[in-house]
C-alpha positions in Angstrom: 0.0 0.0 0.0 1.7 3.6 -0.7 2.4 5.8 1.9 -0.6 8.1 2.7 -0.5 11.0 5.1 -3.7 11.6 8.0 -6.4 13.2 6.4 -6.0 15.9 9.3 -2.5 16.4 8.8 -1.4 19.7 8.5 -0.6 21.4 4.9 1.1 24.1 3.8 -0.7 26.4 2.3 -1.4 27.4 -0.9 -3.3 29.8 -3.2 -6.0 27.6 -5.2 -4.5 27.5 -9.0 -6.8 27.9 -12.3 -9.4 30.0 -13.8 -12.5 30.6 -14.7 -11.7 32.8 -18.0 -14.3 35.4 -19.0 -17.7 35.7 -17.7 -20.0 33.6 -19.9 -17.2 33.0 -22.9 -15.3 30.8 -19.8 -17.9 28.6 -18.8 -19.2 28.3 -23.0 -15.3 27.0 -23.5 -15.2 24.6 -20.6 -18.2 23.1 -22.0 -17.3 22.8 -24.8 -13.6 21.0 -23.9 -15.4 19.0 -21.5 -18.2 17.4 -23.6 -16.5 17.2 -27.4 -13.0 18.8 -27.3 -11.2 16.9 -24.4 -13.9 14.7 -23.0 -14.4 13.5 -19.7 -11.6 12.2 -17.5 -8.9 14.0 -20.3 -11.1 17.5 -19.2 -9.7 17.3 -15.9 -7.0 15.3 -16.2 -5.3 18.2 -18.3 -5.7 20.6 -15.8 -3.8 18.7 -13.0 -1.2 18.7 -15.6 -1.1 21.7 -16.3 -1.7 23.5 -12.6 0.4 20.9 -11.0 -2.5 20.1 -8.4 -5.3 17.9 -7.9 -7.3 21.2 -6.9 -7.9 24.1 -9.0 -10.9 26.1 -10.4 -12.8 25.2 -13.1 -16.3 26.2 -14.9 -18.4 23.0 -14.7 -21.3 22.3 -17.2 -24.0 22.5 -18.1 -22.8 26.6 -17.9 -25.2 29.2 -19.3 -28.0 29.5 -19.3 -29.1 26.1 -17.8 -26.5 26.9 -14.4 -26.5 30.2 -12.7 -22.7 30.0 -12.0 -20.8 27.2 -13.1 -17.7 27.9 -11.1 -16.5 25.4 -8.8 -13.3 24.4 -6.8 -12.7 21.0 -8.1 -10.9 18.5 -5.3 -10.0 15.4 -7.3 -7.4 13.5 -4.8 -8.7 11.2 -2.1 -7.8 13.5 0.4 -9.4 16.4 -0.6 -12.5 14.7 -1.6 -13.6 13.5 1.7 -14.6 17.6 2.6 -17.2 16.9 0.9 -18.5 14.1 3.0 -18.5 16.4 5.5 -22.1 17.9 6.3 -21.0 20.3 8.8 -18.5 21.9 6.4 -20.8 21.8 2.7 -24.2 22.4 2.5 -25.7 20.0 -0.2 -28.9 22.3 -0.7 -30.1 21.6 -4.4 -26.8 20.2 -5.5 -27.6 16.7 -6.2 -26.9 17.2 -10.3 -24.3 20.2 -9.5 -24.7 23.7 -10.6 -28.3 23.3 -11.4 -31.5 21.7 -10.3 -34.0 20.4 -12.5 -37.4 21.7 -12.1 -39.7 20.9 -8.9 -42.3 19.9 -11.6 -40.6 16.7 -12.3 -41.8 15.7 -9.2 -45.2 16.9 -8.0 -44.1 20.5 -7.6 -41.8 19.1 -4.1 -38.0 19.2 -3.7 -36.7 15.3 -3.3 -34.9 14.5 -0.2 -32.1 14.2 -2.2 -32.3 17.8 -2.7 -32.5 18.8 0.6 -29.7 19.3 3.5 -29.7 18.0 6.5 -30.2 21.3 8.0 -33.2 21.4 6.7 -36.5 20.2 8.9 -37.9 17.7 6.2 -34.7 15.8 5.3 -34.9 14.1 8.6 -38.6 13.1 8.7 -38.3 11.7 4.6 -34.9 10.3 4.8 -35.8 8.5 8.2 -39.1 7.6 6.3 -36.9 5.8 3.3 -34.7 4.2 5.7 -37.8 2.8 7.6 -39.2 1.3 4.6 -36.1 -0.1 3.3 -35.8 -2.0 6.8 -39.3 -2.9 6.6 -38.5 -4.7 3.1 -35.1 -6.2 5.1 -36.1 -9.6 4.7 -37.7 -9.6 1.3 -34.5 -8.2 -0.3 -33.0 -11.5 -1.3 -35.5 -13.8 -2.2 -37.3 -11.3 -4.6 -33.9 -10.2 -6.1 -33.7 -14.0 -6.8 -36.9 -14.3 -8.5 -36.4 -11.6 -10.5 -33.0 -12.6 -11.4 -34.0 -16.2 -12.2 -36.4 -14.4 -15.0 -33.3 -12.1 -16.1 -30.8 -15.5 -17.0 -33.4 -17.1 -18.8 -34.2 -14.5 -21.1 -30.2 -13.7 -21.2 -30.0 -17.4 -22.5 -32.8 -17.3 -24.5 -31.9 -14.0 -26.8 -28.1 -15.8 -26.9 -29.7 -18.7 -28.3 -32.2 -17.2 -31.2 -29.9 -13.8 -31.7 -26.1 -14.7 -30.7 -26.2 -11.8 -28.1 -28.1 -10.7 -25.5 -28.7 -6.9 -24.4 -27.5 -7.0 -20.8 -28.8 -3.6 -20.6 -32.4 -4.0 -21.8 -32.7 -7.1 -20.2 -31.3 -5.8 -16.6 -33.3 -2.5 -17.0 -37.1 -4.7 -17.4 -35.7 -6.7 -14.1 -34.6 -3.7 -11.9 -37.9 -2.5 -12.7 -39.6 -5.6 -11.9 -37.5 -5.8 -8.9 -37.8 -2.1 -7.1 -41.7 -1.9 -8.3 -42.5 -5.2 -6.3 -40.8 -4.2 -3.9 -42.7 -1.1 -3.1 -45.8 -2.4 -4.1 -48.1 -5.2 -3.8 -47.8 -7.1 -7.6 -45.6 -6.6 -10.3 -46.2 -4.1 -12.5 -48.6 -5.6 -14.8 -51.4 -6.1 -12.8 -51.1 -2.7 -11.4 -51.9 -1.2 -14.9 -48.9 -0.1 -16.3 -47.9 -1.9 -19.1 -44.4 -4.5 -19.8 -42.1 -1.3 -20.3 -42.6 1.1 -18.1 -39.3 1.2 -17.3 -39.2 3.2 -20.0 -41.4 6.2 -18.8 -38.8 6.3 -15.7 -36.0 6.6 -18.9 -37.5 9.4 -20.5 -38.3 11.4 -16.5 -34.5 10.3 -16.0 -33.0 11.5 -19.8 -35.3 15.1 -19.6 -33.6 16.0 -15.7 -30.2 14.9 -16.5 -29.6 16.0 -20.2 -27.5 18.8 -19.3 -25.0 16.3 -18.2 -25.3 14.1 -21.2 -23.7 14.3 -24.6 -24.5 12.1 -27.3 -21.4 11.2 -28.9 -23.1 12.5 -32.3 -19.9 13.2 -35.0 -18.2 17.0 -34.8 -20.6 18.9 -37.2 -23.7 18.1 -35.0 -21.8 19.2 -31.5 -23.2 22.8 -31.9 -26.8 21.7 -32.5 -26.2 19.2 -29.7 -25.0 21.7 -27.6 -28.2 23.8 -28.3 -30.4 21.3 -27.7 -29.3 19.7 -24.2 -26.9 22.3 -22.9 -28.5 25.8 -23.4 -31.8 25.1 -21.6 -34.2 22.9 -19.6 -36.3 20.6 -21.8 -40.0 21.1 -20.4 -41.9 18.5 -18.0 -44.6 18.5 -20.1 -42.8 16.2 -22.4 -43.3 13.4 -20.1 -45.8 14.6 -17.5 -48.5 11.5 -18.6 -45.6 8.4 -18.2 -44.5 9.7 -14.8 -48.3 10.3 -13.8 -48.9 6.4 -14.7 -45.6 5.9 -12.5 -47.6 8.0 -9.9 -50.4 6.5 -9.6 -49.5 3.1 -9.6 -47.2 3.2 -6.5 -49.8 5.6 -5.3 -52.3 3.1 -5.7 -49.9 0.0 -5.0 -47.8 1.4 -1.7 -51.0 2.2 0.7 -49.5 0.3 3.8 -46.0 2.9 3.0 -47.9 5.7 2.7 -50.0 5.3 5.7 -47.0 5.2 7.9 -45.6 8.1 5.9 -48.7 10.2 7.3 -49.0 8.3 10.8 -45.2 8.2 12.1 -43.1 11.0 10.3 -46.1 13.4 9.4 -45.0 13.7 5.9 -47.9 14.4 3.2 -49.1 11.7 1.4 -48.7 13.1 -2.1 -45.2 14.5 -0.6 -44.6 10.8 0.6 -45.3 9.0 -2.9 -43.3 11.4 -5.0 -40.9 10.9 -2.6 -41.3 7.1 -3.3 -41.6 7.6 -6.4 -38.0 9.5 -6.4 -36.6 6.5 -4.7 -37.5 3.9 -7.1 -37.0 5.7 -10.3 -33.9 7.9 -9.7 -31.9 6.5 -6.9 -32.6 2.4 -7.3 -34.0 2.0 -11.0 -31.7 4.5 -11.9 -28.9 3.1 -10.3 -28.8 0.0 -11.0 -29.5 1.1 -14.8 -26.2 2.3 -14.5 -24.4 0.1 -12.2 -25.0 -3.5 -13.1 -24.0 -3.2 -16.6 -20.9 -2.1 -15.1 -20.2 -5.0 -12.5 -20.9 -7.1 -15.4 -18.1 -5.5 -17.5 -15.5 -5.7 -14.6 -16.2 -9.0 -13.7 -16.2 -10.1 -17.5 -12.5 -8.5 -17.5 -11.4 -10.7 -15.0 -11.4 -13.8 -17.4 -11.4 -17.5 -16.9 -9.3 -17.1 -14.2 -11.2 -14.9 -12.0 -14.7 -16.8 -12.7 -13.4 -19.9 -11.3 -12.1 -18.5 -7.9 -15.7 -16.6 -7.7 -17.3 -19.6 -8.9 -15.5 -22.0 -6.3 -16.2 -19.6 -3.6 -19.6 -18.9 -4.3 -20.7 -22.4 -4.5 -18.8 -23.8 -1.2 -20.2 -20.8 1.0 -23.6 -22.0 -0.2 -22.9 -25.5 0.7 -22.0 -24.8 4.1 -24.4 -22.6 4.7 -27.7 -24.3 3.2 -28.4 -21.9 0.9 -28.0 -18.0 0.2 -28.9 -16.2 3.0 -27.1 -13.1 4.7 -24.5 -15.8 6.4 -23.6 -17.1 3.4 -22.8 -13.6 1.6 -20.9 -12.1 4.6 -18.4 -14.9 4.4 -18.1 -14.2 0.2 -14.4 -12.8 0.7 -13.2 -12.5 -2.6 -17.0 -11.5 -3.9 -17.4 -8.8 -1.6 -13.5 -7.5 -2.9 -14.9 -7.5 -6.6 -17.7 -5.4 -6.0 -16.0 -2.7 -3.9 -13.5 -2.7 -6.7 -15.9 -2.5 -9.1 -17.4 0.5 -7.0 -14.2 2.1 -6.7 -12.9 1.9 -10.4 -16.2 3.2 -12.2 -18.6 4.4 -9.5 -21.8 5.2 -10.7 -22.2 8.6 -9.4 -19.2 9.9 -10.5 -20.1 13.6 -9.5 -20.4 14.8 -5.9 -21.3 18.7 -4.9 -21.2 20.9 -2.1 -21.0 24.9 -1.3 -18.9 25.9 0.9 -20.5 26.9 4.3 -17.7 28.7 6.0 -14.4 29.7 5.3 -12.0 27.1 5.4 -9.1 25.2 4.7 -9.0 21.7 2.3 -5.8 19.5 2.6 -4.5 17.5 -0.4 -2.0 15.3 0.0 1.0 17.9 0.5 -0.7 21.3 0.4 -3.7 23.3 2.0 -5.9 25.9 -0.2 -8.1 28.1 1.6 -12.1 27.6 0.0 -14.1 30.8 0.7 -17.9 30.7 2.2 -20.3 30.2 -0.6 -18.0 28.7 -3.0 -19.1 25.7 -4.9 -17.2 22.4 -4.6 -17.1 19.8 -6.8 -15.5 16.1 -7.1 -14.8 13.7 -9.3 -15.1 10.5 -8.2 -13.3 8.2 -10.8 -10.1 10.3 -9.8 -10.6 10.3 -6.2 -10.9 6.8 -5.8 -8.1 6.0 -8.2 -5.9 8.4 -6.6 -2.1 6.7 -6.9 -1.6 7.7 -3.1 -3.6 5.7 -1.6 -4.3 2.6 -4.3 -1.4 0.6 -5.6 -2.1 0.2 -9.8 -5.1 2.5 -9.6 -6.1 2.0 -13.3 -6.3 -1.9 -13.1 -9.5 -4.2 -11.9 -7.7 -5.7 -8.7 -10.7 -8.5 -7.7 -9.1 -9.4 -4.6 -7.9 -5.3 -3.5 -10.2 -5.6 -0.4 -9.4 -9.0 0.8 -8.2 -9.1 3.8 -7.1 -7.1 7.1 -4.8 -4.3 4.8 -7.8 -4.3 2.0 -10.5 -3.4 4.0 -8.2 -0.7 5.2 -8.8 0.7 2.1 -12.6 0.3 2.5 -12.4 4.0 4.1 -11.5 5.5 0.7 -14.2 4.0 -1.2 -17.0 7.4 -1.6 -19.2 5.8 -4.5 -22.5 6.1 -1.7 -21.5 9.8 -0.9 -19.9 8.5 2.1 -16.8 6.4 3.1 -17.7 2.7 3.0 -17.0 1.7 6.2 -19.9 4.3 7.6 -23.4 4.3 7.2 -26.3 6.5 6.3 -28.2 7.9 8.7 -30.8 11.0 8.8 -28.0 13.8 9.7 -26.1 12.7 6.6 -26.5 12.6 2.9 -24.9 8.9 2.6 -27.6 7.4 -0.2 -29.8 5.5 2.1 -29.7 2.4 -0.2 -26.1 2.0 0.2 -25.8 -1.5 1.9 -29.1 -2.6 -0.4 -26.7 -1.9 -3.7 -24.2 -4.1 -2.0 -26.2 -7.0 -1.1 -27.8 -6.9 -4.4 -24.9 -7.1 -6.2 -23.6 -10.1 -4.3 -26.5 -12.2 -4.9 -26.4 -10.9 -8.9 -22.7 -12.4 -8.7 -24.0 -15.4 -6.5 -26.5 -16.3 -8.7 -24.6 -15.7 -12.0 -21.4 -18.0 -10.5 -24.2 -20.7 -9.4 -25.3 -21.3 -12.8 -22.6 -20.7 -15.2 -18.8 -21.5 -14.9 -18.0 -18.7 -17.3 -19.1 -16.0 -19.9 -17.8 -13.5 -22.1 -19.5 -10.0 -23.0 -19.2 -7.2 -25.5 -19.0 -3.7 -23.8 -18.9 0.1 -24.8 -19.8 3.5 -23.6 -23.4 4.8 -23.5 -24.5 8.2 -22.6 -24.4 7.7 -18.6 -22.7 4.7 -18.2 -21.8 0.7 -19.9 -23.0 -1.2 -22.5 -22.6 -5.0 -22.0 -23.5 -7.7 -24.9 -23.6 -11.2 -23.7 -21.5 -13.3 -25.9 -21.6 -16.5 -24.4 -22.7 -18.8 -21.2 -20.9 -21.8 -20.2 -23.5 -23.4 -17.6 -21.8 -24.8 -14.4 -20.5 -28.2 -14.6 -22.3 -29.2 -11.6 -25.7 -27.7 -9.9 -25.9 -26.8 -6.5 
């Protein structure tokens, strides 16, 4: 493990390097290097170059006329990062998607929970309200990610079979669905009115909040009408006001026992509670796991042969020995558990985290301090952060086996893909994503169950507009059942 100094540790200090250029004309060029001149990781990567330093200032899109003021201090290291983990030093007010916020008519007319700060009186009634219900649903977790999974591989094996490939994505996205729908609600989807792809009404509510972020790798002569189109200004609710209304309904309809104890225990609305709900399942699970599993699947696919058999072998003596999989059997998953948080650490799904500044204060990177002024925004990027080359040896390579171990979990501390460090938990006073541990336990029994029936498998991946693609190529079903 390289030498890493205390995260308190005492810096010299430093003036912050970089610039936001001229007002309006700076932020336009940022934009425009970070979406089609540079792209992503090579947009800031460049700048660490050429300031010398992990911090600096920076314009961050979308820019005008979408974002009020784009500029940011950007903390990119693994040590300056964590400030903004820290609730009693940012305020995370409206920053959930960074320098703008999409319209309150997206959801009912009510800011999310995700939108709120602690500070605020409501985030503690509705994120101690999610964190109820996802404790409520504790032991249902497993065995309906199991059903919905057994679904997902035969369908996997039956498009490999008539078309050669299977769409991971599509496939995974009509599960997730599935999944955080039942979930919720009493039935699956279909008999609660909304028809076999709804997921994609939650697509369009997700692309129509999020396009200022999103480019779509359309060739150089269409970047400006690109630019014009998703980067200048808000695309209206309207657009896709009648497929989130269905969404609406049906967990309005489908969630009364949730909803009741919404009203009777934290004196939250009900139509506040539901689009709260509603939030939960569309943007932070459905839309999570839309972006994460294909991901997981890629990594793991990279690990070859090799890799599958020592999951594989693993997988299938802990369930032996323990009868079955249960929560006993995943805990002792050693090498599974290490794969995930690597996975997590390497690509996390979030890769953006915001905060403003709520004080004057002082940020330590590794060797030096730079004082950040009240009010200033601060932004991170993750995929640096957690592949900082201070604290991870090989940062850049898929290390399955990184968190084995008493020296691995160590590391567990620097992992921030939940808005928090892994080894801590979410809790009303914080804004750690309250599904944290439920994306971990899912993705254990998505590797449990894939390792239980196949030996092996290959995939086709590329980039999409937020995240993986992943093709199934092939399935080599295990050689014995268990």
């Amino acid at each position: 493990m390289p030498s890493l100094n205390s995260d308190e540790e005492s810096r010299p200090l430093k003036p912050i390097p970089g610039s936001y250029g001229l007002p309006f004309f700076g932020a336009l060029k940022d934009r425009h290097d970070y979406f089609y001149h540079q792209g992503q990781d090579n947009f800031f990567l460049s700048r660490i170059k050429q300031y010398g330093s992990t911090v600096f200032r920076t314009n961050m899109p979308p820019g005008p006329f979408i974002s009020s003021d784009p500029r940011v201090v950007a903390v990119l290291d693994a040590i300056s990062f964590s400030v903004l983990l820290d609730n009693s030093k940012v305020e995370k007010r409206n920053v959930l998607d960074g320098t703008f916020m999409p319209s309150t008519s997206f959801t009912g007319g009510h800011r999310m929970c995700a939108y709120l700060d602690p500070s605020e009186p409501k985030h503690a009634a509705i994120k101690g309200f999610i964190l109820s219900v996802l404790a409520s649903k504790h032991d249902t977790f497993i065995p309906l990610f199991r059903a919905c999974l057994s679904e997902l591989f035969t369908n996997i094996e039956d498009n490999i079979k008539d078309n050669k490939t299977a769409n991971f994505n599509s496939l995974s996205d009509d599960m997730s669905f599935n999944f955080v729908f039942r979930l919720f609600c009493e039935g699956k989807p279909t008999e609660r009115g909304l028809g076999p792809k709804a997921n994609t009404d939650f697509d369009k509510w997700l692309f129509f909040q999020l396009h200022p972020l999103i480019s779509l790798g359309l060739s150089k002569f269409l970047n400006l009408f690109e630019d014009l189109l998703l980067h200048m200004f808000h695309l209206p609710s309207f657009l896709v006001q009648s497929g989130y209304d269905k969404l609406y309904n049906a967990f309005y309809s489908s969630a009364g026992g949730i909803l009741d104890e919404a009203e009777r225990r934290f004196g939250i609305k009900r139509d506040e509670a539901c689009h709260n709900l509603v939030f939960v399942a569309g943007f932070n699970a459905y839309g999570g796991m839309k972006a994460w599993f294909p991901s997981l699947i890629k990594w793991v696919a990279s690990g070859g042969e090799n890799l599958h058999r020592q999951l594989a072998d693993e997988i299938r003596t802990v369930v032996k020995e323990e009868g079955g999989v249960n929560m006993a059997a995943l805990n002792k998953m050693s090498l599974t558990k290490s794969v995930i948080y690597e996975a997590l650490r390497i690509e996390p799904p979030v890769p953006f985290q915001y905060g403003k500044a709520k004080e004057d204060m002082v940020v330590n990177s590794h060797d030096v301090a730079f004082q950040i002024k009240k009010g200033e925004m601060i932004f991170g990027y993750q995929p640096l952060a957690t592949k900082d080359p201070r604290v991870f040896n090989n940062p850049e390579e898929f290390v399955s086996d990184r968190f084995v171990g008493e020296e691995g979990e160590k590391l567990l501390r620097y992992v921030y893909w939940s808005n928090g460090r892994e080894t801590e938990d979410p809790t009303v006073d914080n804004k750690q994503c309250p599904g944290k541990d439920l994306v971990v336990l899912l993705s254990r029994v998505l590797l449990v169950e894939l390792f239980l029936r196949y030996d092996t498998f290959s995939i086709e991946a590329a980039k999409l507009l937020l995240g993986t693609s992943a093709k199934f190529l092939s399935l080599t079903k295990a050689g014995t059942t268990v």
